[in-house]
VMD Tcl script that draws the C-alpha trace (Angstrom):
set ca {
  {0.00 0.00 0.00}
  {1.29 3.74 -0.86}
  {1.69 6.51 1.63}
  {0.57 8.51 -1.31}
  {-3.00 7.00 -1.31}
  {-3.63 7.73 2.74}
  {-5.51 10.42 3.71}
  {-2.61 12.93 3.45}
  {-3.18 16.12 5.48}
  {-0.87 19.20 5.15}
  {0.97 17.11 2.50}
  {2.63 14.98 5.14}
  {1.72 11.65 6.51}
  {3.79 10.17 9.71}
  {4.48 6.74 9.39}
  {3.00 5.89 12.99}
  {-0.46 7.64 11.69}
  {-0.12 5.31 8.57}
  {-0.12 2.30 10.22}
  {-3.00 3.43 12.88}
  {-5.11 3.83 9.46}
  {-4.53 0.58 7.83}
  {-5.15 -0.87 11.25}
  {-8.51 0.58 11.42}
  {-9.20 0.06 8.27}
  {-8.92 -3.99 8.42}
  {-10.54 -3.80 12.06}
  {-13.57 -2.08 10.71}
  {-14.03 -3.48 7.60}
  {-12.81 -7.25 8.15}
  {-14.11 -7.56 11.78}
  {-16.70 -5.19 13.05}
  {-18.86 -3.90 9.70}
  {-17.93 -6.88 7.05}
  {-20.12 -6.68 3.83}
  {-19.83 -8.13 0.40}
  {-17.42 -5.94 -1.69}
  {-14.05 -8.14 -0.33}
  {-11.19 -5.38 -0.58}
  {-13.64 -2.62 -0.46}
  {-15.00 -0.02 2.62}
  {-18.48 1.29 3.42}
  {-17.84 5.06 2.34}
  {-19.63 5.73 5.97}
  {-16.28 4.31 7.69}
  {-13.93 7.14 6.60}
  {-16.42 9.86 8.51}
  {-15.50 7.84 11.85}
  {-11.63 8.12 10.73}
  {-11.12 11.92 9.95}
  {-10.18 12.22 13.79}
  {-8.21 9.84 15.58}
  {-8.64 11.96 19.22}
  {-12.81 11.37 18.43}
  {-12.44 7.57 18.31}
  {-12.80 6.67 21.69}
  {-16.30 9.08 21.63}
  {-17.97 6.06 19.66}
  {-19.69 3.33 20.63}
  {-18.64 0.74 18.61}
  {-20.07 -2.16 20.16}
  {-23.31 -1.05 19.66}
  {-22.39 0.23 16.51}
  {-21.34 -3.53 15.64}
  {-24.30 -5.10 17.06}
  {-26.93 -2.92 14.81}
  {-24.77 -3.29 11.83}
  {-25.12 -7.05 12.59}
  {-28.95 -7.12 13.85}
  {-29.52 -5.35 9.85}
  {-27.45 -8.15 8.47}
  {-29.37 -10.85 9.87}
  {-32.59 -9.19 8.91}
  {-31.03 -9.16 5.31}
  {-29.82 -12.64 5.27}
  {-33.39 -13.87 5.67}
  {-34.67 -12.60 2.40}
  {-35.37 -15.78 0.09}
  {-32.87 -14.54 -2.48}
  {-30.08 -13.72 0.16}
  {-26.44 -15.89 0.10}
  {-24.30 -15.54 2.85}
  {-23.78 -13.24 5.77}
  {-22.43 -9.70 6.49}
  {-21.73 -8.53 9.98}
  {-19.42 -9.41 12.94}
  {-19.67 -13.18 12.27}
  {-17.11 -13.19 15.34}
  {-19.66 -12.12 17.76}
  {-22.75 -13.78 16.53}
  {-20.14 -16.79 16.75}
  {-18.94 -16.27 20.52}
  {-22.54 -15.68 21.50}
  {-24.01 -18.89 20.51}
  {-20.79 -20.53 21.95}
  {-21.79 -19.13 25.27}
  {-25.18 -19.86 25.49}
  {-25.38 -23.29 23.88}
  {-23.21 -25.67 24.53}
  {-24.11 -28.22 22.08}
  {-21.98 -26.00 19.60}
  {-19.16 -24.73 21.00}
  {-15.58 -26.24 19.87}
  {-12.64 -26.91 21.79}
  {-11.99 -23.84 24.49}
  {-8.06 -22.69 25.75}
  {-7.94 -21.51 29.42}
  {-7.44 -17.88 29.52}
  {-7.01 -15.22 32.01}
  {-9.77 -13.09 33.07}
  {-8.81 -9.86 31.15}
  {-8.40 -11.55 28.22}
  {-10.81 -11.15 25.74}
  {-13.59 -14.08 25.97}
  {-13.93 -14.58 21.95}
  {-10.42 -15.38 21.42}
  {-10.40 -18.54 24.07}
  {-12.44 -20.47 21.31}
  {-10.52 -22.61 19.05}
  {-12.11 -22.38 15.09}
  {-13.40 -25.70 13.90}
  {-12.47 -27.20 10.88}
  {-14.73 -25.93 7.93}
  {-15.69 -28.59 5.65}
  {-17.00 -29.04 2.53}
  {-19.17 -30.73 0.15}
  {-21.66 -33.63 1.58}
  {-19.99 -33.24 4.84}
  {-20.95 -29.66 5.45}
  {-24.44 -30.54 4.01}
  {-24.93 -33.66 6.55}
  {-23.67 -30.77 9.27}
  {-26.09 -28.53 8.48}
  {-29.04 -31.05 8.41}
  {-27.39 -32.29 12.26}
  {-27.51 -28.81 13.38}
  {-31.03 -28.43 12.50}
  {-32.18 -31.50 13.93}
  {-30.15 -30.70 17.07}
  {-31.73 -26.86 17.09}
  {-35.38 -28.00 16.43}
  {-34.16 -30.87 19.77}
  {-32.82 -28.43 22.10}
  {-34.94 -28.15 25.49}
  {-34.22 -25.51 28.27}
  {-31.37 -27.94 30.05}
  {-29.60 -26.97 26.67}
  {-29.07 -24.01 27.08}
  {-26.70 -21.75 29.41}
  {-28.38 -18.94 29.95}
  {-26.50 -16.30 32.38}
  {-23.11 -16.85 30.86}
  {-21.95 -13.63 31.98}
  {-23.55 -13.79 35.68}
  {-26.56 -12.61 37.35}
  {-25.29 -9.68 37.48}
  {-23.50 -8.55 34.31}
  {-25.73 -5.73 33.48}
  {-24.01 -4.29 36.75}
  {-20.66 -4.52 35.57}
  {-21.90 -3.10 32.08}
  {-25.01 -0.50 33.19}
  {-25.68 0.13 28.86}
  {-26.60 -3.45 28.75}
  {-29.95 -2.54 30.44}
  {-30.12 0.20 27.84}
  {-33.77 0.46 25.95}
  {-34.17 2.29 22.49}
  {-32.27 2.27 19.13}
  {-28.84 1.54 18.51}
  {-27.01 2.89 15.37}
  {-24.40 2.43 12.77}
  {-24.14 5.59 10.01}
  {-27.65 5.13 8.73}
  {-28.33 1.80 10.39}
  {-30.94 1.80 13.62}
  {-32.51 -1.25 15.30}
  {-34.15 -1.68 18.12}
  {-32.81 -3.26 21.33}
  {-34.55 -3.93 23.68}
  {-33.57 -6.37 27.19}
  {-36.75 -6.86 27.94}
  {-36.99 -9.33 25.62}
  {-34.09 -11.61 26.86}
  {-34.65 -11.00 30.36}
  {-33.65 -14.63 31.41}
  {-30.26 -13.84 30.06}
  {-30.05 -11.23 33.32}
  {-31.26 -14.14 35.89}
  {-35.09 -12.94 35.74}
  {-38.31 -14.20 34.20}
  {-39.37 -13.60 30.90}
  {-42.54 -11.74 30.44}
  {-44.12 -10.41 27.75}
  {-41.91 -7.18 26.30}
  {-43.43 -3.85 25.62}
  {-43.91 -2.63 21.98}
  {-40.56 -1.53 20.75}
  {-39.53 1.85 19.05}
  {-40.05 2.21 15.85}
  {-39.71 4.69 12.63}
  {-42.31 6.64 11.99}
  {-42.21 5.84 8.44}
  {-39.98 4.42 5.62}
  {-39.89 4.21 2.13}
  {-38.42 1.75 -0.68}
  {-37.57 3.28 -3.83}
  {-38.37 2.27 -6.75}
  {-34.51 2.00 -8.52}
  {-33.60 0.49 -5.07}
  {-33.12 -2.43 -3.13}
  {-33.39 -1.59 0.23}
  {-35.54 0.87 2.89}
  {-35.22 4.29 3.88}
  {-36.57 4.70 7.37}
  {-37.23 7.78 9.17}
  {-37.11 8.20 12.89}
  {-38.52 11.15 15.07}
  {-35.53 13.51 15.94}
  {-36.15 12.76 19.49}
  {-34.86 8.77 19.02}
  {-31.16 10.28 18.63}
  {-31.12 11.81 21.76}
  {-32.77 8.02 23.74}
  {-28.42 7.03 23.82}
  {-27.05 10.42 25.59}
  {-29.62 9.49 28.27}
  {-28.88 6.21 29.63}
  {-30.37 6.78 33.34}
  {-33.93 7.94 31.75}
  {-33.86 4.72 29.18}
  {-32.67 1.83 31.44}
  {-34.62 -0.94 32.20}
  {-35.04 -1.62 35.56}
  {-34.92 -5.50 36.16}
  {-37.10 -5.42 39.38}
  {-39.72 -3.35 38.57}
  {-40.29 -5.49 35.25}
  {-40.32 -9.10 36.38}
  {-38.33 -10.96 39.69}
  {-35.59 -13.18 39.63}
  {-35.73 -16.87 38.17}
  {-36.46 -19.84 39.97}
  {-35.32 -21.69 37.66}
  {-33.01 -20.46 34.89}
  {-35.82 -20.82 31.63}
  {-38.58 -19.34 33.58}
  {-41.18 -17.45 31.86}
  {-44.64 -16.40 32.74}
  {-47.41 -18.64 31.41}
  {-49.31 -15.72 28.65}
  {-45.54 -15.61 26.85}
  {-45.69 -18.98 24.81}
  {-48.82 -17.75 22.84}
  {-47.28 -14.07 22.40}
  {-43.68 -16.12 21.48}
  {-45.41 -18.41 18.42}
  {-47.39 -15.19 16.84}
  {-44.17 -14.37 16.25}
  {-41.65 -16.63 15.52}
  {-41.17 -19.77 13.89}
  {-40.80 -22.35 16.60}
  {-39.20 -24.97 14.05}
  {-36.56 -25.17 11.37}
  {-36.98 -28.63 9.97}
  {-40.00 -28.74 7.75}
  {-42.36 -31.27 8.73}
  {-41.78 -33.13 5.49}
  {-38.10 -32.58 5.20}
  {-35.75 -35.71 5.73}
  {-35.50 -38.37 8.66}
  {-35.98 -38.28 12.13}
  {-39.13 -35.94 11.51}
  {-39.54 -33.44 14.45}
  {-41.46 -34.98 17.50}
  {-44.70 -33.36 18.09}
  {-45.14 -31.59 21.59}
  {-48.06 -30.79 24.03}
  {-48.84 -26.83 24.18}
  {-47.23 -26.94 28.04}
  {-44.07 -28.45 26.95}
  {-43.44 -25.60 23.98}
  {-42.16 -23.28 26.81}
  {-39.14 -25.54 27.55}
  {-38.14 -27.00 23.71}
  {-39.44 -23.73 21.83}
  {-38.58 -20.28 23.63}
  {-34.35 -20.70 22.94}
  {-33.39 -19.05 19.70}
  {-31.87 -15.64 18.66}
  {-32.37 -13.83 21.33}
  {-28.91 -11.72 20.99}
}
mol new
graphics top color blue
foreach p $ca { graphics top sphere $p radius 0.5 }
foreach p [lrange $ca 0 end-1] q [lrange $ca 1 end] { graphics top cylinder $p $q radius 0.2 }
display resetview
């Protein structure tokens, strides 16, 4: 790579500033916001780079996370292939929470960061990736509540990271999704209930030469992040602790299947076929998935 081509300013370039660029340039478009174009940068990147003394200001985790929340939305439109985001995080997370899945893990100390303690599988390929994927839906559509870990982090990590208990939109450039820990609230040690209605735009638009929306939000949505205290959720007055870890209260299965698709083998797709279940049993086998 040329000097020349770097974001020269006052027609000099340190080399020390160089190499802080091309570092954040393959951490932000390799790792954090990773889209199709290969060798190639979301033009919105640069605006975060213009000032290295703003970059601690951002909140890139969030950032990451809505990028990623879009992605997933994206990736389940019938003529999608493949997956943009931080594939390293949706990875770690379903490592943590379901042990069926997770590979081989290296001891670690505690400040190290928890993603890098997994060791990558082998990828494979061919009819023994396919015969993977059908095993990994069979074992997804098996999975009951002993399955799943679900306080990885603690009781009590929202105390150690207040924003986790956040409530409102969370943004990348033009990117906002909700979030919203109400709806994971077993992931905090309490019982799930039935979440509130979640912000939304107030309207959006596809045009016509285009493929995707353009959403509008009321001006007062960019302000919900600058107040944390006013938009936190507060974990007692919404529900109690757990008894046990998968608790839920009774209404949430019917609000859960109105809105979710409680299988992923189709009924008439391939052998073992999925065991039917009783209504009472749906809250243990069907209430596990992508809840990030």
């Amino acid at each position: 790579m040329h000097a020349e081509g770097l974001l020269v300013r006052g027609g000099e370039l340190k080399i020390k500033e160089m190499e802080v660029q091309c570092y954040l340039f393959v951490l932000l478009g390799s790792t954090l916001f990773v889209d199709k174009s290969r060798d190639r940068l979301r033009p919105a990147i640069n605006l975060f780079l213009k000032d290295h003394r703003r970059l601690a200001d951002y909140a890139w985790g969030a950032g990451a996370l809505a990028y990623l929340y879009r992605q997933l939305g994206v990736a389940t439109r019938a003529g999608s292939k493949g997956l943009c985001g931080c594939l390293t995080l949706l990875q770690a997370w379903i490592y943590e929470y379901f042990p069926l899945f997770r590979p081989s893990q290296l001891p670690q100390s505690p400040d190290a960061p928890r993603a890098s303690s997994w060791i990558s599988p082998r990828l494979p390929g061919g009819d023994e990736a396919r015969q993977r994927l059908v095993r990994y839906r069979q074992l997804l559509d098996e999975l009951s509540a002993d399955d799943v870990t679900w306080t990885p982090y603690g009781r009590d990590g929202n105390t150690d990271i207040p924003r986790s208990l956040y409530t409102g939109p969370i943004r990348f450039s033009d990117i906002a999704e909700g979030y919203d820990p109400s709806r994971c609230l077993r992931q905090f040690g309490y019982r799930q209930i039935i979440p509130a209605a979640m912000t939304v735009p107030h309207d959006q638009y596809r045009p016509a030469s285009g493929s995707s929306y353009i959403v509008f939000w009321d001006p007062w949505v960019n302000q919900l992040w600058d107040n944390v205290a006013a938009r936190r959720l507060e974990l007692d007055f919404a529900s109690r602790p757990c008894e046990h870890p998968s608790e839920i209260v009774e209404e949430y299965v019917d609000w859960f299947l109105t809105r979710s698709h409680p299988r992923i083998t189709h009924p008439t797709d391939g052998e073992p076929q999925p065991r039917p279940l009783l209504v009472h049993q749906v809250s243990y086998d069907f209430l596990l998935l992508f809840q990030i």
